[in-house]
C-alpha positions as CSV (number, residue, x, y, z in Angstrom):
1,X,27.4,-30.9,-26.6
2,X,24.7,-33.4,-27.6
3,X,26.3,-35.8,-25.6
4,X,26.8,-34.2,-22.0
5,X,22.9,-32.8,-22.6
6,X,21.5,-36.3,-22.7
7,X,23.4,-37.1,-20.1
8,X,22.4,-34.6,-18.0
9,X,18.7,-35.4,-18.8
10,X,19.4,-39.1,-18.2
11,X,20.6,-37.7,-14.6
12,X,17.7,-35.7,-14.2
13,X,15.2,-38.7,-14.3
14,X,17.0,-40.9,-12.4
15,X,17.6,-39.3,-9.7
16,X,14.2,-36.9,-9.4
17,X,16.1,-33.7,-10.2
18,X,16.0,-30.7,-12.3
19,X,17.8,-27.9,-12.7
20,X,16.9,-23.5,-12.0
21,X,18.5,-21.5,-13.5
22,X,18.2,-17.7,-14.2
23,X,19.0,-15.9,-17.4
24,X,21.8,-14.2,-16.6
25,X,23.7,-18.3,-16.8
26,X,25.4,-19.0,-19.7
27,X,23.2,-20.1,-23.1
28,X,24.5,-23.8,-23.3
29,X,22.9,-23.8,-19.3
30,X,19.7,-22.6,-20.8
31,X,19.2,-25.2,-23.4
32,X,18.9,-28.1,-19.8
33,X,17.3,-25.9,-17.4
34,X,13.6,-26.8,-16.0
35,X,12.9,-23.4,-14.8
36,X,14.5,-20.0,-16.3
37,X,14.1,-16.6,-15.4
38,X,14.6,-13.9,-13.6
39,X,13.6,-13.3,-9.7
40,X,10.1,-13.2,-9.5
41,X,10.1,-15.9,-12.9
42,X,12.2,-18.2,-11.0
43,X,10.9,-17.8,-6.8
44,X,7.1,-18.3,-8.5
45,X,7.9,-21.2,-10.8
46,X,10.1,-22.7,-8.2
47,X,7.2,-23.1,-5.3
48,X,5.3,-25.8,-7.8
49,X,8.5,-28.1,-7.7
50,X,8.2,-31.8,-6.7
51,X,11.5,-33.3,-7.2
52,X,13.8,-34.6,-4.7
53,X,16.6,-32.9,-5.9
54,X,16.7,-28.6,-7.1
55,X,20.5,-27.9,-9.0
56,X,20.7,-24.2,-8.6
57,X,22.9,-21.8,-11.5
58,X,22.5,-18.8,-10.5
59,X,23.8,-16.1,-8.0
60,X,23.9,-18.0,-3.9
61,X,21.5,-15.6,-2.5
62,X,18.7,-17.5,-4.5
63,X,19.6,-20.9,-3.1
64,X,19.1,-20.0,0.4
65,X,15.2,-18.7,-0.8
66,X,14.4,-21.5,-2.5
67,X,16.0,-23.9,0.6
68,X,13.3,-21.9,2.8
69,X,10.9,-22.7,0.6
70,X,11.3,-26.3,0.4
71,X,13.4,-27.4,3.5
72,X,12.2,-31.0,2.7
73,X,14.3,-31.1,-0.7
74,X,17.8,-31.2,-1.1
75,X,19.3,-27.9,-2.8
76,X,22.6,-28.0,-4.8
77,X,25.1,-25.2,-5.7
78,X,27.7,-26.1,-7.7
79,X,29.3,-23.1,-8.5
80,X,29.1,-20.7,-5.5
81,X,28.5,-17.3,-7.5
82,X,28.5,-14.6,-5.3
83,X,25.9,-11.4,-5.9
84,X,28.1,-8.7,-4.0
85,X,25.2,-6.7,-2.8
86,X,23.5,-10.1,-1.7
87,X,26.6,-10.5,0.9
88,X,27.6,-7.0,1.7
89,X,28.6,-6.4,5.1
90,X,26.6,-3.1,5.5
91,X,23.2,-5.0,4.7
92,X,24.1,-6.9,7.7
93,X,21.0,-8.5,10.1
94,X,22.8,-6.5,13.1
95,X,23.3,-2.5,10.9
96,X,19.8,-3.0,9.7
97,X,18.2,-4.0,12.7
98,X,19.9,-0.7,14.1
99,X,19.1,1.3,11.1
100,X,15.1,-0.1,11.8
101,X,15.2,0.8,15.4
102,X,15.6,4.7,14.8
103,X,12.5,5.0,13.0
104,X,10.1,2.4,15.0
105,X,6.7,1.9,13.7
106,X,7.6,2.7,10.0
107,X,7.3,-0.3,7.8
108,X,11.0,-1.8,6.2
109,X,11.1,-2.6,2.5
110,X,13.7,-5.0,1.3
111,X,14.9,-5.2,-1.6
112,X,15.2,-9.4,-2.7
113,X,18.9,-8.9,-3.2
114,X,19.5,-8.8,0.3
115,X,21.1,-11.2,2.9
116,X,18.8,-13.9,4.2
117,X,19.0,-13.0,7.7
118,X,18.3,-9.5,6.5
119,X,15.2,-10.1,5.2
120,X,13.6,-11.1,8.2
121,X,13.6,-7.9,9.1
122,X,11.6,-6.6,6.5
123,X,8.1,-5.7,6.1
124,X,7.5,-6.3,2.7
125,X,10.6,-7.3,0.0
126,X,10.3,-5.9,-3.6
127,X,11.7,-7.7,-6.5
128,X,13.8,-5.9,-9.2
129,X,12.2,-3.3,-11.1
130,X,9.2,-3.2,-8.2
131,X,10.2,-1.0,-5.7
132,X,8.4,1.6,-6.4
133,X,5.2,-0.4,-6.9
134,X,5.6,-2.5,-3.7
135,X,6.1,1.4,-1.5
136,X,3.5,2.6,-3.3
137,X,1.3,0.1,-2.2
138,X,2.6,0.0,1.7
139,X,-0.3,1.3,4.3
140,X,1.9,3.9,5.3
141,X,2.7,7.1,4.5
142,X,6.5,7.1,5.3
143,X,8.5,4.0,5.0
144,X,12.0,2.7,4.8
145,X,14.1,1.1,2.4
146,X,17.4,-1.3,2.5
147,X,18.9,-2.5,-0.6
148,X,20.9,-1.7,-3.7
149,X,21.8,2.7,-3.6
150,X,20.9,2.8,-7.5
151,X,17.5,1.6,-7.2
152,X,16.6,4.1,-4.1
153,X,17.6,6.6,-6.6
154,X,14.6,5.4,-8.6
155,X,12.3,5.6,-5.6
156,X,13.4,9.1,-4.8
157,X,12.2,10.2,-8.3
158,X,9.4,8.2,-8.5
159,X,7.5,7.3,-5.4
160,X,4.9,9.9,-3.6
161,X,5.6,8.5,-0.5
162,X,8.3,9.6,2.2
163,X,11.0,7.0,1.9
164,X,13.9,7.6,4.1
165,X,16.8,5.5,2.4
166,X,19.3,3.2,4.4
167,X,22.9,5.4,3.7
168,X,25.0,2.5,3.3
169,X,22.7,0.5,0.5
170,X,25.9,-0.3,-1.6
171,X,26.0,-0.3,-5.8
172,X,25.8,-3.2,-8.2
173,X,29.3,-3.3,-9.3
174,X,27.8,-4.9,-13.0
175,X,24.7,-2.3,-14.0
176,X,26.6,0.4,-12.2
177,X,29.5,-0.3,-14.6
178,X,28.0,1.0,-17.4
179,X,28.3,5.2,-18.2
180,X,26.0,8.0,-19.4
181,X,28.7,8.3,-21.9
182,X,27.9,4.3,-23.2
183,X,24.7,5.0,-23.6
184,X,25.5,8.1,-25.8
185,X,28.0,6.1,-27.9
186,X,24.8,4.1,-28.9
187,X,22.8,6.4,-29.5
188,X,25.3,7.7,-32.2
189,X,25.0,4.0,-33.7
190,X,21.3,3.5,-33.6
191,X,18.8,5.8,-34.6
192,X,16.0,4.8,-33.9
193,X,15.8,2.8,-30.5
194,X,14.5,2.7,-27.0
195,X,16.6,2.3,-23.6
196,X,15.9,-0.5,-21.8
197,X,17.9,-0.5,-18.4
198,X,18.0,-2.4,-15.0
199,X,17.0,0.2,-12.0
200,X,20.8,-0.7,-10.7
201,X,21.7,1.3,-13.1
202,X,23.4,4.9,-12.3
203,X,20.6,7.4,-12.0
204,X,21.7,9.7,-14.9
205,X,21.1,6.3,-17.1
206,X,17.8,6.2,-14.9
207,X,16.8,9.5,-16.0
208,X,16.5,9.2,-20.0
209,X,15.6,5.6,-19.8
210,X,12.5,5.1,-21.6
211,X,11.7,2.0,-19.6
212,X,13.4,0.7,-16.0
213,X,12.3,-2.6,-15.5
214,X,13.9,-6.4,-13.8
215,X,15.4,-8.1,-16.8
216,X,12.2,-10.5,-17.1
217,X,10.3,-7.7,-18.0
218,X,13.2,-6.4,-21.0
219,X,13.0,-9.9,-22.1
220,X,9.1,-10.1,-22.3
């Protein structure tokens, strides 16, 4: 392991590179990353970059924001991970752009983990676990958001504004995989603890978390 590290490094300096990764890459891709994180950790560390050369680990969506960001470097992907609500067909540029034209004049929130062309639709785009800050904080009294169906859930409970939800926001097949009935199971183990969940998670899981946060914030 000591071995392939330096030689990655060695690589690094000679050819101007380094490598992004976020947190949810394996450990060992950790230990010879330049930046780590999560999506806000990574898309504001990322925008300081002055190498030639940006080796992306982490789900393809992110690749394609950080090419629009620096369309003078080269961007690498070596493993094409796919996020499957990044590339769902009914977050497409042409059922959104419908969806947007029955409510004109009410501003479209985005949620990050959205197709590219998708996003340039939006008003505004809201990172993990800031949804309901970033439509709380819209000049507008009704709004409209596109993105993943568990964390609308979250908005519905939490925001004071009118939010009409896109129908078709599809699930997180990972956070959605986990059951009200997991979360009991733990609490039979531990005692004394507090829930830390994802706001992809189901909305039962939602409603007794004690904090709903984007996985930079669990970490921190």
């Amino acid at each position: 392991m000591k071995e392939i590290i330096q030689k990655i490094n060695e690589l690094k300096e000679e050819k101007n590179a380094i490598i992004v990764s976020h947190h949810y890459a394996p450990r060992e891709i950790h230990k010879v990353s330049d930046i780590l994180g999560d999506s806000r950790g990574v898309y504001e560390k990322v925008k300081e970059v002055n190498a030639d050369i940006i080796v992306t680990i982490m789900p393809y969506f992110f690749a394609e924001i950080i090419k629009t960001i620096h369309m003078d470097k080269k961007v690498l992907v070596p493993v094409k991970s796919e996020c499957p609500v990044a590339n769902h067909s009914a977050l497409s540029f042409e059922k959104i752009n419908e969806f947007k034209k029955k409510y004109p004049n009410i501003p479209l929130i985005c949620y990050t983990t959205s197709p590219l062309e998708t996003k340039l639709l939006a008003d505004a785009l809201a990172f993990p676990g800031e949804v309901v800050k970033v439509i709380e904080n819209i000049n507008s009294e009704k709004v409209l958001f596109v993105g993943e169906r568990n964390c609308s859930e979250e908005v519905l409970m939490k925001s004071t504004k009118n939010v009409i939800i896109y129908p078709k926001n599809p699930v997180c097949n990972v956070y959605s995989s986990a059951t009200i009935e997991d979360v009991e199971r733990i609490k039979k183990e531990y005692d004394d603890f507090c829930l830390m969940v994802h706001p992809e998670c189901r909305k039962e899981i939602l409603e007794i978390a004690d904090y709903v946060c984007g996985t930079g914030k669990c970490m921190n």
